[in-house]
C-alpha positions in Angstrom: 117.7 84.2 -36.6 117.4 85.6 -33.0 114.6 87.1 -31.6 114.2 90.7 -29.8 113.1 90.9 -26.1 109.1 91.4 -27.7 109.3 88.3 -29.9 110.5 86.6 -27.0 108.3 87.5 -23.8 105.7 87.6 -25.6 106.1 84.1 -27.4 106.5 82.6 -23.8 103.3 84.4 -22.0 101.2 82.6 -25.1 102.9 79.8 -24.1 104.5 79.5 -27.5 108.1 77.9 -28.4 108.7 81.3 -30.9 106.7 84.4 -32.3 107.7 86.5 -34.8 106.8 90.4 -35.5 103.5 91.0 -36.9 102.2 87.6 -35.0 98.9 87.8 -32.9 99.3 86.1 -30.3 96.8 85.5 -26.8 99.2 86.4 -23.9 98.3 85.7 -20.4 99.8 88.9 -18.3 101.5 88.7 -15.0 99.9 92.2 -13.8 97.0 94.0 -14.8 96.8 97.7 -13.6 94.5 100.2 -13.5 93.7 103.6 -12.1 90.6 105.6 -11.5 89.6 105.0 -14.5 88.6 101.1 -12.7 85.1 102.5 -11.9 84.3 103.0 -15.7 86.3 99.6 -16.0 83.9 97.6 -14.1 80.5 99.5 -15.6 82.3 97.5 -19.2 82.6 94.3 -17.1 79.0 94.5 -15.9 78.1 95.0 -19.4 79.7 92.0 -20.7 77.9 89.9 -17.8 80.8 89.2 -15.8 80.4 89.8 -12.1 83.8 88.3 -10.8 87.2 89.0 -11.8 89.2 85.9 -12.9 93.0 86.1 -10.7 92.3 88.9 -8.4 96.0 88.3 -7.5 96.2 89.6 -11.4 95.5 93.1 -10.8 97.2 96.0 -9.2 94.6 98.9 -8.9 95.7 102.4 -7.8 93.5 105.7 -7.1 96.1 108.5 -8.2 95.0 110.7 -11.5 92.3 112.8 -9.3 93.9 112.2 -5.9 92.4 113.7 -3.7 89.1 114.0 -5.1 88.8 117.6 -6.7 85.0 116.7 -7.5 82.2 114.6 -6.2 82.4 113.0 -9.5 85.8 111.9 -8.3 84.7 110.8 -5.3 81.6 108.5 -6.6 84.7 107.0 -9.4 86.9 105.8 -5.8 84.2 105.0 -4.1 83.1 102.5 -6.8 86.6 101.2 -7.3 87.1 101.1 -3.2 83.9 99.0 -3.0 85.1 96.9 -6.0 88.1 96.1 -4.8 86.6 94.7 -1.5 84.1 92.7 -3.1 86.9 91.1 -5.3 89.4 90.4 -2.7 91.8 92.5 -4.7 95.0 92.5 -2.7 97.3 94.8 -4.5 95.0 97.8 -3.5 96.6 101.8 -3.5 94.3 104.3 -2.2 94.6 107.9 -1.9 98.2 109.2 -0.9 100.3 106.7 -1.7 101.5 108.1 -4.9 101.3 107.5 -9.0 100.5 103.7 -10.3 103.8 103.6 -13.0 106.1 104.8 -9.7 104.5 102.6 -7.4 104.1 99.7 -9.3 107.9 99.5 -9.4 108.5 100.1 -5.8 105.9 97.9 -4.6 107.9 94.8 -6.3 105.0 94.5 -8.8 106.6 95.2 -11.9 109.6 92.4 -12.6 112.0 91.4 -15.0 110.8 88.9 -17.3 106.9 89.7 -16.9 104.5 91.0 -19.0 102.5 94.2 -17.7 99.4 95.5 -19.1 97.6 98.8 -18.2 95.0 100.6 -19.3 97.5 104.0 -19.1 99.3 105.2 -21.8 102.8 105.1 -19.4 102.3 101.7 -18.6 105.7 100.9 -20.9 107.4 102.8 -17.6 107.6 99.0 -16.5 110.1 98.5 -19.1 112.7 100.4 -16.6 112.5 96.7 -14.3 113.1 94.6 -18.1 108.9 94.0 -18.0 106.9 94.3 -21.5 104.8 97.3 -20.3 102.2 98.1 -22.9 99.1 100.0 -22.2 95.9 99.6 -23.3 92.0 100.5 -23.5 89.6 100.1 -21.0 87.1 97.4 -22.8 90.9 95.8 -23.7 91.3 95.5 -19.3 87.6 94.7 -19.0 88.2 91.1 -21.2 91.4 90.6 -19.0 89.1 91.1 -16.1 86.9 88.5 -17.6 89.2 86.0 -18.8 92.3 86.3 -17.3 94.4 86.7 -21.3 94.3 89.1 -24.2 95.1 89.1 -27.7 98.7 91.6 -28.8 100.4 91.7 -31.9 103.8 91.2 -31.7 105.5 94.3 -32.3 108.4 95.3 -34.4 111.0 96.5 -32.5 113.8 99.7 -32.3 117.1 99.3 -30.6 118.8 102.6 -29.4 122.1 101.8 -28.4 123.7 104.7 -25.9 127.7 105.5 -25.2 129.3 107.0 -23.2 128.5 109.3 -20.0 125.8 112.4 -20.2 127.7 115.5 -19.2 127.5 117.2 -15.8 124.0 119.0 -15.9 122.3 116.7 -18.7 119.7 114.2 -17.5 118.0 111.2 -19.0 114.9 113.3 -19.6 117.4 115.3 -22.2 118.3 112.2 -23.8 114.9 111.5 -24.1 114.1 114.7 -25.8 116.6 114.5 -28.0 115.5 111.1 -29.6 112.1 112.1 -29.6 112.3 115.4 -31.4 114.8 113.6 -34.0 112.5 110.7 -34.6 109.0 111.9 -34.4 105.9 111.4 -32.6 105.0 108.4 -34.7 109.0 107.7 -34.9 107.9 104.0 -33.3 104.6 103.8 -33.6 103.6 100.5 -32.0 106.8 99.4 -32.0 109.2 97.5 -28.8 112.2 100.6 -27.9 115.1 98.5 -26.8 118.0 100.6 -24.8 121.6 99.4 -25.0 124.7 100.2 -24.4 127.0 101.3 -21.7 125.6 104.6 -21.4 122.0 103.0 -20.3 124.1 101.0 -17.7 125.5 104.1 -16.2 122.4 105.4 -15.0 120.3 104.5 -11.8 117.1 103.5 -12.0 115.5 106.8 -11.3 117.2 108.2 -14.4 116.4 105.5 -16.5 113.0 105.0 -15.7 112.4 108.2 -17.8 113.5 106.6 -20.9 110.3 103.9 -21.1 108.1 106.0 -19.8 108.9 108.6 -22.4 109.1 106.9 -25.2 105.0 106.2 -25.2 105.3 110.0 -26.2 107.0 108.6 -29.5 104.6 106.1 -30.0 106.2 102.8 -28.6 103.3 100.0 -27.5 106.5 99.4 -24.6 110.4 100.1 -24.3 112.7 98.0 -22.4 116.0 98.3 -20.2 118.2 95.1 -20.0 118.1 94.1 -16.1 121.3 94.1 -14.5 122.9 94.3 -11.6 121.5 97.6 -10.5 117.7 96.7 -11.6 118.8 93.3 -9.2 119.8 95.5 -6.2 116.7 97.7 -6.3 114.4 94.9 -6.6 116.6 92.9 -3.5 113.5 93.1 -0.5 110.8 94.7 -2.9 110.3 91.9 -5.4 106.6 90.2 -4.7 107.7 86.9 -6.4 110.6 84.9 -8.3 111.4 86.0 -11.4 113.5 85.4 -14.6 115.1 88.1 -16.7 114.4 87.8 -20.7 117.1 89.3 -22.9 117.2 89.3 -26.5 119.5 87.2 -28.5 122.9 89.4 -29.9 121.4 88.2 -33.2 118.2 89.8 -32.9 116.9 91.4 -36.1 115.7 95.1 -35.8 113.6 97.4 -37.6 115.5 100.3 -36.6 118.7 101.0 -35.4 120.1 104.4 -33.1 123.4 104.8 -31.9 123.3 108.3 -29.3 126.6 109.3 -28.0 126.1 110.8 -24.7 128.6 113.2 -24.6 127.0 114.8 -27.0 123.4 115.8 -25.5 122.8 119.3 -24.6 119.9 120.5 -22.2 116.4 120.4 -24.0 113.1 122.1 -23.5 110.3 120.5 -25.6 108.1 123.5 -26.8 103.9 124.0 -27.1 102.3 122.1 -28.2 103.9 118.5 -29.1 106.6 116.7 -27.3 108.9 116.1 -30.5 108.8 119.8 -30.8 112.1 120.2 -29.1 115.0 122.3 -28.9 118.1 123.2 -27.2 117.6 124.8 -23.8 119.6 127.7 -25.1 117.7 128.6 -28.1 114.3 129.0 -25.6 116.0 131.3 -22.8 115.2 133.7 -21.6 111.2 132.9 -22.5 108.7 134.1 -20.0 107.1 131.3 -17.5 103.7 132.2 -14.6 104.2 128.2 -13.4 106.8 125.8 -12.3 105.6 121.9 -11.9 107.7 119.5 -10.2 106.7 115.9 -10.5 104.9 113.3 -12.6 105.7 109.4 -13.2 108.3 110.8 -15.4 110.3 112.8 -13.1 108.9 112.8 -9.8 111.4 110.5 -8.0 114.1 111.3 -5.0 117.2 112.0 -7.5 114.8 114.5 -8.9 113.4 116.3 -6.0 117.1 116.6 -4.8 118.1 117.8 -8.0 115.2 120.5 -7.8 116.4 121.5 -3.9 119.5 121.5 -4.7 118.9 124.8 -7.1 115.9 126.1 -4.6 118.5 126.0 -1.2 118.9 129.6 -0.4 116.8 131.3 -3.3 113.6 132.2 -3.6 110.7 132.0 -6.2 110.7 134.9 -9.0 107.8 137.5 -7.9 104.7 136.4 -10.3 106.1 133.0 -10.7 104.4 130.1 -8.8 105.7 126.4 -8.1 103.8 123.4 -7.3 106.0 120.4 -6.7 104.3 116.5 -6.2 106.3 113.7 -5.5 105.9 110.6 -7.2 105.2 108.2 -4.2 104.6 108.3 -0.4 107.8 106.9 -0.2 109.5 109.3 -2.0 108.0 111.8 0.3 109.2 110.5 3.2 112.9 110.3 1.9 112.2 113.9 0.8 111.2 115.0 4.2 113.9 113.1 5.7 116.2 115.0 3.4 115.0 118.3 4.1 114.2 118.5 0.5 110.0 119.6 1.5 111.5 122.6 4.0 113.8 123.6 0.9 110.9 123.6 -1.3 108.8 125.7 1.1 111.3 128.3 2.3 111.8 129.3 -1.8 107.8 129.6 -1.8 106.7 126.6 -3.8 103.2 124.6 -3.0 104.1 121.4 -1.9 101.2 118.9 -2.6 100.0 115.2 -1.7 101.2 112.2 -4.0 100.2 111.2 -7.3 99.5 112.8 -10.6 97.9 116.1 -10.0 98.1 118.9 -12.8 99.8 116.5 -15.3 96.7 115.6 -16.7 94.5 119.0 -16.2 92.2 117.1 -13.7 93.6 119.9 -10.2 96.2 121.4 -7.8 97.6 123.5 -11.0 95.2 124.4 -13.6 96.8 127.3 -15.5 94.9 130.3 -16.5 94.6 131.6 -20.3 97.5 132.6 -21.8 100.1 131.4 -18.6 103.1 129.2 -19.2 104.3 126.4 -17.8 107.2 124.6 -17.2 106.7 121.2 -16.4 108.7 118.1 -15.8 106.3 115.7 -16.8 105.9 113.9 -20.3 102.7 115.8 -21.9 102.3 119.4 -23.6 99.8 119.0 -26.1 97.2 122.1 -25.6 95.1 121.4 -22.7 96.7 118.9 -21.4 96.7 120.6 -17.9 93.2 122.0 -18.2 93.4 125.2 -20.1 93.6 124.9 -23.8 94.8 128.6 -23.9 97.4 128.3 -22.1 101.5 126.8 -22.8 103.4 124.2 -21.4 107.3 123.8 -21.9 109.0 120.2 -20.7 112.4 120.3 -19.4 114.4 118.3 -16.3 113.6 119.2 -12.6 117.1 121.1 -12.5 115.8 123.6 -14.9 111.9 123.5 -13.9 113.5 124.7 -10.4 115.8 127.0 -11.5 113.1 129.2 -14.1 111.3 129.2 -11.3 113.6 131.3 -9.6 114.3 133.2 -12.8 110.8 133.9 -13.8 111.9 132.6 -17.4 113.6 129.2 -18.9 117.2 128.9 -17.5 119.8 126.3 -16.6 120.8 126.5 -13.2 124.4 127.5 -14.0 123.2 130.5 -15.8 121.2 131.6 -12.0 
């Protein structure tokens, strides 16, 4: 019997010869990440008597969920990681600025085919877009990696969604995404490994398909995974950190669940208040009444998606009563956005263009709403409150359509401007 890409990455960080679904195993990972959440992190360490962190080399630490401090809270939380850090000799350090940990951790050459990636974020499977086993998990969880350098997983049972064909001309990954999640659930795969396939995964670029792992924590998955090829192999050619060596799964491989998407077939979506697999066709939601547009996010916060945004701001103007804040994902996507002339697009319409990293996704600043506004966002999160005000709604669509009902004052697709 073959073995899925889990069974198998997971058997060799044990050092195993095989593992099977179900199977707890003790896996050694190749990167440990964390956020500012690393303060609280290290309080658990201290706890558990451990002054010193085992492979500093391990851990790839980033200061992005409440960057810039909003709070003097905040401030204490990166001053404690900052001072951490030092005293650790942590070298893969990301201060303030240089954009979200998922987005970064790719572009910095830390996330690689073949390796196993464990953070103590939710997104972490966004890894998955480079062939990694991204999983997140909990902060005591990082604290005993910290402290001994492994930790215990259960190997997961694994989904295989196999994609054809080409998405039409105005349809997106993040559609695609949608589409599977409001079909399948939630809980559709509930700690389970999300395997993409087929030809239509291999048409995309790696912006595009990084959407797909990091969405599918929103249906549950402990990590999702995109074969490496040849375009994973180009991106990574002078950003790789080491040597590493893909693992595929065997054409044998046996699957819990198996999807077959055509992509021909998917239509614009909008993912409605307050749970991501409450989705519908753009066209069923027109026409509905938005106070906020939000660019950005680890889910849609990349080059290809602040063009695709400009591209529908160049020449127009924001709706009167409708705000937009746009983020970019990275420092480096700034600067390729500012080279562009994407950031003097985005300020001409009237939108707020802010400094790097997560912002408003997760309520914390630069984009509370107020009671009873509505959102459209291009990030991967609606549940009520997620962006501070529990009285408020957030829609998720594509940055195409986050720009263009921000020019509308309501949900639109940009051919219907």
């Amino acid at each position: 019997m073959g073995k899925t890409f889990a069974e198998k990455i997971l058997a060799q960080k044990a050092g195993l010869a095989e593992a099977v679904a179900g199977q707890i195993v003790e896996a050694t990972p190749d990167v440990a990440l964390s956020h500012d959440n690393t303060a609280a992190i290290y309080g658990i360490l201290k706890k558990l008597g451990v002054e010193k962190t085992v492979n500093p080399d391990m851990h790839a630490i980033f200061l992005d969920h409440a960057a810039p401090a909003p709070t003097t809270a905040h401030a204490e939380n990166h001053r404690i990681t900052r001072e951490f850090v030092r005293a650790q000799g942590i070298q893969n350090f990301f201060d303030v600025g240089r954009g979200i940990c998922h987005q970064v951790l790719v572009e910095a050459g830390l996330a690689l085919p073949g390796e196993l990636v464990l953070g103590s974020d939710s997104h972490t499977p966004h890894a998955g877009v480079m062939g990694a086993f991204g999983a997140g998990i909990g902060r005591s969880e990082m604290a005993v990696i910290w402290a001994t350098g492994k930790l215990w997983l259960r190997v997961p049972e694994s989904m295989k969604i196999t994609v054809t064909g080409r998405l039409p001309a105005g349809v997106t990954a993040k559609d695609l995404a949608l589409r599977v999640i409001g079909e399948q659930g939630a809980d559709g795969a509930l700690y389970m490994s999300v395997e993409w396939h087929g030809d239509g995964i291999a048409a995309l670029s790696v912006a595009e398909r990084s959407v797909l792992p990091n969405m599918m924590a929103e249906m549950g998955a402990k990590n999702s995974y995109i074969p490496p090829d040849d375009t994973t192999f180009a991106y990574l050619e002078g950003r790789a950190r080491r040597p590493y060596t893909p693992v595929y799964p065997d054409a044998d491989a046996e699957y819990a669940v198996e999807l077959t998407y055509d992509a021909a077939e998917i239509e614009p979506m909008v993912a409605l208040p307050h749970t991501v697999d409450n989705v519908a066709p753009l066209s069923a939601v027109a026409g509905t009444h938005v106070d906020q547009a939000f660019l950005g996010t680890c889910t849609n916060g990349r080059i290809e998606d602040l063009a695709a945004a400009a591209a529908v701001l160049e020449g127009r103007k924001l709706a009167p009563g409708t705000r937009m804040i746009v983020i970019p994902a990275s420092a480096e996507v700034y600067k390729q956005a500012l080279d562009a002339g994407y950031i003097r697009t985005f300020v001409e319409a009237g939108a707020a263009v802010q400094s790097p990293g997560c912002g408003p996704c997760m309520g914390n600043h630069m984009g509370a709403p107020a009671v009873g506004e509505v959102t459209i966002s291009s990030a991967n999160r609606n549940f009520r409150g997620r962006m501070g005000t529990a009285e408020s709604e957030i829609y998720l669509a594509s940055p195409a359509v986050v720009a263009a009902s921000a020019v509308a004052g309501a949900i639109i697709h940009p051919k219907d401007l």
